[in-house]
Residue frames as a rotation matrix with the C-alpha (Angstrom) as fourth column:
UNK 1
0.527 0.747 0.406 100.94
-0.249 -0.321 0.914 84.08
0.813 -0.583 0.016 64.57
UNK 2
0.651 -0.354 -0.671 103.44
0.759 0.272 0.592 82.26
-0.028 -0.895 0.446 67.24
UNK 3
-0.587 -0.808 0.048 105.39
0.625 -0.490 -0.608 85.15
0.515 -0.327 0.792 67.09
UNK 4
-0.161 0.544 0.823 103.00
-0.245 -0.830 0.501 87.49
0.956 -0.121 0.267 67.64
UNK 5
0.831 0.356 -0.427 102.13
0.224 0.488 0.844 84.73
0.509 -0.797 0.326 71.05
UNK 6
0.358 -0.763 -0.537 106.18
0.917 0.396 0.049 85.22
0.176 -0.510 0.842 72.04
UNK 7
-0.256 -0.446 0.858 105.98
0.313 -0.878 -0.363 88.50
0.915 0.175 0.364 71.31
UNK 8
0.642 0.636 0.428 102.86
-0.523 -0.045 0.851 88.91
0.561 -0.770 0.303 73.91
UNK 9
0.863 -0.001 -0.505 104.84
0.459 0.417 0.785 86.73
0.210 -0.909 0.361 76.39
UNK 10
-0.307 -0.872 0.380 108.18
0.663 -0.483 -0.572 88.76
0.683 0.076 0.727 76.18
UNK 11
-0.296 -0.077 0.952 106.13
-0.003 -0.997 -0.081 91.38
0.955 -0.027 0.295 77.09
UNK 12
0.930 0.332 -0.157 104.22
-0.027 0.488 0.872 89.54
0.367 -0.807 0.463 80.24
UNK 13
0.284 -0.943 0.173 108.14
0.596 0.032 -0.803 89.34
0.751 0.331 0.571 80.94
UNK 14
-0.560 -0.246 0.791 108.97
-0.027 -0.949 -0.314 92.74
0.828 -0.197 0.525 81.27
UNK 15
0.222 0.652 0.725 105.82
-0.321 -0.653 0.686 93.71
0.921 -0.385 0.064 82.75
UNK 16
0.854 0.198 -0.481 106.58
0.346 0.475 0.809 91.08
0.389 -0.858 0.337 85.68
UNK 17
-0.149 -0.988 0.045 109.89
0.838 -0.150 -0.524 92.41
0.525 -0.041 0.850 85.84
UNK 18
-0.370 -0.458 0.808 109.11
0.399 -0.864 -0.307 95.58
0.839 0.209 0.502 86.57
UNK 19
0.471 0.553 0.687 106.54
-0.674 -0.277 0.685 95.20
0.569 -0.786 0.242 89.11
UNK 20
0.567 -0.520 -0.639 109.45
0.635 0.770 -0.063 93.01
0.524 -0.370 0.767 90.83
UNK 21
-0.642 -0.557 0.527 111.61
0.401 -0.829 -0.389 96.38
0.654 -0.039 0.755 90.41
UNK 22
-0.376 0.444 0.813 108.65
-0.199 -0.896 0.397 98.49
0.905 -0.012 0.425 91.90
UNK 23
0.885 0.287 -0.365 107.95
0.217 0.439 0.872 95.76
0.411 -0.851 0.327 94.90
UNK 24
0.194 -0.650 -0.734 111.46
0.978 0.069 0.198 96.26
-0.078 -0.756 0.649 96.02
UNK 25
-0.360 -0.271 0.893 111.38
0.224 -0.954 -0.200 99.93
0.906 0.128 0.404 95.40
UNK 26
-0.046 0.517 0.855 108.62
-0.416 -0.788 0.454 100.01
0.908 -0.335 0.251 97.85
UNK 27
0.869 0.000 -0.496 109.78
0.399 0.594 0.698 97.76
0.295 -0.804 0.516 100.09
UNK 28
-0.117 -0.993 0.010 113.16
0.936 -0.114 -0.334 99.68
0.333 -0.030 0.942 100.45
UNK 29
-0.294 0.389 0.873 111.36
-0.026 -0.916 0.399 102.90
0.956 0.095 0.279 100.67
UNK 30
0.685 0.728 -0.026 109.36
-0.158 0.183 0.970 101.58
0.712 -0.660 0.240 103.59
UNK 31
0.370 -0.525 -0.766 112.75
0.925 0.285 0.251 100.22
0.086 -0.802 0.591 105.36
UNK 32
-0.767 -0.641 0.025 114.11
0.611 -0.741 -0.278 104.02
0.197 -0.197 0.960 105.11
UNK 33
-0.037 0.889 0.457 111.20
-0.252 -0.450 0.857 105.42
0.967 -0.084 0.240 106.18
UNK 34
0.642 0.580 0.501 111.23
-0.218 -0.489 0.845 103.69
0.735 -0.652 -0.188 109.27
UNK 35
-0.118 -0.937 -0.329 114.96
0.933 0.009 -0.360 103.78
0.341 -0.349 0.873 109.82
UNK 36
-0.830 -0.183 0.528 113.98
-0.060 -0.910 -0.409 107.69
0.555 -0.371 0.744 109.86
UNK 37
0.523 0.832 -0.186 111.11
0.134 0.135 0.982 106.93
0.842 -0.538 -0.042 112.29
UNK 38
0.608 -0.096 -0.788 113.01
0.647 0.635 0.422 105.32
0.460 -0.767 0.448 114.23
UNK 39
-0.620 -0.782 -0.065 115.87
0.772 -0.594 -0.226 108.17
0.138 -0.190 0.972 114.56
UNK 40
-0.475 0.410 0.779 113.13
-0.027 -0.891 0.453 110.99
0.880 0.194 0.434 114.99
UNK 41
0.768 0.639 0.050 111.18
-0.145 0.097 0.985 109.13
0.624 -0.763 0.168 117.89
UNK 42
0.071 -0.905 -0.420 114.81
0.981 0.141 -0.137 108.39
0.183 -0.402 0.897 119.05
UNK 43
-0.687 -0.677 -0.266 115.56
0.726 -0.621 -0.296 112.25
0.035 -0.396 0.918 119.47
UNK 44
0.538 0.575 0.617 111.45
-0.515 -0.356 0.780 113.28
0.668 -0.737 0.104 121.11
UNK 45
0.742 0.031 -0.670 112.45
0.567 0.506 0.650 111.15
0.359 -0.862 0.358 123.81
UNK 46
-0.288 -0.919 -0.268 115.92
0.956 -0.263 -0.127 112.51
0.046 -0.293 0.955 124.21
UNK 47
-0.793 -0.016 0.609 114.38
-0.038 -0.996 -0.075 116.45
0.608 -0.083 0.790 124.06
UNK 48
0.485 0.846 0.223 111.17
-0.217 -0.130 0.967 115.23
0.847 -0.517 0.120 126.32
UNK 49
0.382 -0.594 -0.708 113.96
0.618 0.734 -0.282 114.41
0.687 -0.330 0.648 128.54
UNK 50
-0.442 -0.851 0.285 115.11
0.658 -0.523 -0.541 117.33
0.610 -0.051 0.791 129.07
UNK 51
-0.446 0.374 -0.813 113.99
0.871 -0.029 -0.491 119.12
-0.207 -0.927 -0.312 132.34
UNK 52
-0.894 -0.439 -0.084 113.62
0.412 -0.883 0.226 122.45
-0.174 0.168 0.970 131.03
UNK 53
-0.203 0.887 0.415 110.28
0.931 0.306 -0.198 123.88
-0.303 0.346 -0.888 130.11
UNK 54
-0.838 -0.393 -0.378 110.90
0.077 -0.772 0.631 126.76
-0.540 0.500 0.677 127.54
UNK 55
0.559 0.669 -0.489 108.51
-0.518 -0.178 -0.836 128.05
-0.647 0.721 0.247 124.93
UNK 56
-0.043 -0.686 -0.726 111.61
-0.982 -0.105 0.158 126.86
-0.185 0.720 -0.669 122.83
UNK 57
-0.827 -0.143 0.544 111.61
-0.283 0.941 -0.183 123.20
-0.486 -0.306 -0.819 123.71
UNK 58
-0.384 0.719 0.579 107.72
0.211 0.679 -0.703 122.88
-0.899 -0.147 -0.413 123.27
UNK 59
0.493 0.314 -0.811 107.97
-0.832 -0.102 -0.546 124.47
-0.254 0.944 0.211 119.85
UNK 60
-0.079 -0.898 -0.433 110.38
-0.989 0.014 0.150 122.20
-0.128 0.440 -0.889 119.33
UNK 61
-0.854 0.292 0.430 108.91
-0.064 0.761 -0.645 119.01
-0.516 -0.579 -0.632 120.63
UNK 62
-0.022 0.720 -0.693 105.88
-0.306 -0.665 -0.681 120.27
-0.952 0.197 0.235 118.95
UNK 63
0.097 -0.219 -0.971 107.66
-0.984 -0.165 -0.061 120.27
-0.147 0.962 -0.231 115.15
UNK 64
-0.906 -0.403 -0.126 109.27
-0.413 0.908 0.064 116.67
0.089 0.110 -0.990 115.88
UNK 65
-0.385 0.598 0.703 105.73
0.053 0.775 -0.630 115.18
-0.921 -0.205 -0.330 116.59
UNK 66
0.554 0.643 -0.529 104.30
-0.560 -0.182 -0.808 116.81
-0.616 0.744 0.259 113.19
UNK 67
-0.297 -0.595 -0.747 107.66
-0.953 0.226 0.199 115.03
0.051 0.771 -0.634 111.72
UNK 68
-0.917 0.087 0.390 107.10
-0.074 0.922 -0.380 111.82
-0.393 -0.377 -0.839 113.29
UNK 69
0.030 0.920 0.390 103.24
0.059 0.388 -0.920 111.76
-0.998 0.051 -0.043 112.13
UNK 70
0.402 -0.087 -0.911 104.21
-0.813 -0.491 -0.312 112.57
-0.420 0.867 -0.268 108.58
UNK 71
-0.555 -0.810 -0.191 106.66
-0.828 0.559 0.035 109.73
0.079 0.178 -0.981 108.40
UNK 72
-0.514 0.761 0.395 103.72
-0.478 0.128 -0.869 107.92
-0.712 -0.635 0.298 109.91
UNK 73
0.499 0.858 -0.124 101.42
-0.230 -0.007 -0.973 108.74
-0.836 0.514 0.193 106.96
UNK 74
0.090 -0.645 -0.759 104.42
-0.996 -0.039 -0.085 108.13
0.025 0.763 -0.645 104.45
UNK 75
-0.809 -0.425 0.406 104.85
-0.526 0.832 -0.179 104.63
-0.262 -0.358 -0.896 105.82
UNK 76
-0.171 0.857 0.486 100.98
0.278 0.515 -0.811 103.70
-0.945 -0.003 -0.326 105.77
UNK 77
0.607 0.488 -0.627 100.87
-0.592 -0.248 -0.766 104.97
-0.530 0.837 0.139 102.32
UNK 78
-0.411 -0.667 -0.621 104.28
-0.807 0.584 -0.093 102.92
0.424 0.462 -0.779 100.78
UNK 79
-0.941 -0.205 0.270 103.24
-0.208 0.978 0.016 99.95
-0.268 -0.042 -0.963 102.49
UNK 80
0.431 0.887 0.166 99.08
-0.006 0.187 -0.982 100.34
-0.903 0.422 0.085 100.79
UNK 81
0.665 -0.128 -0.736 100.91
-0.710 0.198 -0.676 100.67
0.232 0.972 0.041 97.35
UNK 82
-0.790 -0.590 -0.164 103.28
-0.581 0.807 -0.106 97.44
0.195 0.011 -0.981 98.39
UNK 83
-0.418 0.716 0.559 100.01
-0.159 0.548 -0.821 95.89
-0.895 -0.432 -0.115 99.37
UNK 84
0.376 0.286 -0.881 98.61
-0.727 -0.499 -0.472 96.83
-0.575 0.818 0.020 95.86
UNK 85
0.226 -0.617 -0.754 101.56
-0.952 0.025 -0.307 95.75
0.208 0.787 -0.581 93.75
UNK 86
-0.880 -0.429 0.205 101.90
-0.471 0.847 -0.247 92.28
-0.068 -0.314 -0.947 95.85
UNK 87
0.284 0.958 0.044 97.72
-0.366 0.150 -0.918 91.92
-0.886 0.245 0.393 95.10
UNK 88
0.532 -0.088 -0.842 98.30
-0.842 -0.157 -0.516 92.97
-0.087 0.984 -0.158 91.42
UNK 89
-0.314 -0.676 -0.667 101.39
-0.873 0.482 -0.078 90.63
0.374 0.557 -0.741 90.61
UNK 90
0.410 0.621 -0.668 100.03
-0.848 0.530 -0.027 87.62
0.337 0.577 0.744 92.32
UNK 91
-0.023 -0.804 -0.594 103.20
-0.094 0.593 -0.800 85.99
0.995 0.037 -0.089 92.66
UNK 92
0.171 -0.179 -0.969 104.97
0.571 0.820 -0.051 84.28
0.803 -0.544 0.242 95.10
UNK 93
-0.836 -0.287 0.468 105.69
-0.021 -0.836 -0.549 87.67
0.549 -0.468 0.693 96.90
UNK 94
-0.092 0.668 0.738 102.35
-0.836 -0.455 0.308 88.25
0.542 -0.588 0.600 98.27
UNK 95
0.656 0.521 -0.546 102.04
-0.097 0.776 0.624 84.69
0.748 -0.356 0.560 99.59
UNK 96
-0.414 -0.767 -0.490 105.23
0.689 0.087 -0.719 85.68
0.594 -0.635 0.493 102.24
UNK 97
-0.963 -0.006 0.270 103.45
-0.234 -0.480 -0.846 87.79
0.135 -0.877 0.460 103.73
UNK 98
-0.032 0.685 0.728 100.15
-0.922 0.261 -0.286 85.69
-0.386 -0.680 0.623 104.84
UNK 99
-0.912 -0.226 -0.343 100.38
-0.267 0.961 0.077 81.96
0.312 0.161 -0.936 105.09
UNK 100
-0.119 0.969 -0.216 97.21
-0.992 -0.105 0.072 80.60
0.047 0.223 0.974 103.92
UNK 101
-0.296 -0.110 -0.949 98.28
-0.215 0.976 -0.046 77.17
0.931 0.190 -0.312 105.09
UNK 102
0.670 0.442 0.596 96.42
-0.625 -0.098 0.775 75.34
0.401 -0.892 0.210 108.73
């Protein structure tokens, strides 16, 4: 039977492993995400700049805000399933990000 107990903790193991793997997936995900935020609101500003006032521009201006709110909703979804996965595991991860100490 103790194997069968080491077998069961091997696997507890893994499993923590992986949702280690899958916390920094989505925590990497989340920092490119709003590296490309940051480069998309970086180039509205730089085309609301521009003096002009084409049909062309405000389609354009237009597309970049649907990109920018997309990226948005990509962000607020990776960081609910990093919320999730830092619930789930428990660990020492979720306790960096709120300090439950007065």
């Amino acid at each position: 039977m103790s194997k069968a107990t080491g077998g069961g903790q091997a696997a507890s193991a893994s499993s923590e492993s992986s949702e280690t793997a899958a916390i920094t997936q989505l925590r990497e995900m989340i920092k490119q995400l709003q590296k490309q935020l940051a480069e998309e609101q970086k180039q509205l500003a730089q085309m609301m700049a521009d003096k002009s006032d084409d049909q062309a521009k405000l389609s354009a201006i237009t597309a970049k805000q649907a990109s920018i709110a997309t990226l948005n909703g990509e962000i607020l979804s990776a960081t609910s399933q990093l919320l999730e996965a830092l619930t789930q595991s428990g660990g020492s991860s979720a306790g960096g990000m709120v300090n439950t100490q007065a």
